[in-house]
C-alpha positions, 0 to 999 in steps of 0.5 A, a space after each residue: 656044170 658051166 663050162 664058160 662064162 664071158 662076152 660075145 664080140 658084140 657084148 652080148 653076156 653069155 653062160 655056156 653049160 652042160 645039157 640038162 635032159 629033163 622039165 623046166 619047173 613051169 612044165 612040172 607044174 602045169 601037170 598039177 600041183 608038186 608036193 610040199 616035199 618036192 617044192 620044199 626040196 626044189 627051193 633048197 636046191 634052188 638056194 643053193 645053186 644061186 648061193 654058189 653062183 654068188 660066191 664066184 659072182 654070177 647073179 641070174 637076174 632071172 630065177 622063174 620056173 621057165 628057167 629051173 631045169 629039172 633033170 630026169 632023176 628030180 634033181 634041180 638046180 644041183 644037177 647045173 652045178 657051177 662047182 662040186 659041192 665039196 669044193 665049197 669054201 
């Protein structure tokens, strides 16, 4: 969830959001290769949280493995949600 969005005094942009406990999707696959299943799943629920980031106008800019957070039930990006998915125009 994102808690707040801005600028700090000296124009620095930041995101506040909740903690995720969980694995970056770097970590995951330095264990070995994912499954087609699981890196399929990942990449929809990837796609989905920058589509409601674009909606309210968020851009990431830096979408890589070391930046997607994996919480501890294998859920990605959904688990950073900016909105509840059934709020979704």
């Amino acid at each position: 969830m994102i808690y707040d969005v801005g600028e700090t005094d000296g124009g620095q942009p930041f995101i506040a959001m909740e903690y995720i406990d969980g694995n970056t999707l770097d970590e995951l696959n330095s264990t070995g290769p994912l499954t087609n299943e699981l890196t399929t799943e990942f990449a929809i629920q990837i796609a989905d949280a920058l589509q409601v980031a674009h909606e309210v106008g968020v851009v990431h800019r830096d979408i890589k493995p070391a930046n997607v957070i994996i919480n501890a039930r294998g859920q990605g990006p959904k688990g950073a949600r900016l909105r509840p998915r059934q709020t979704r125009g």
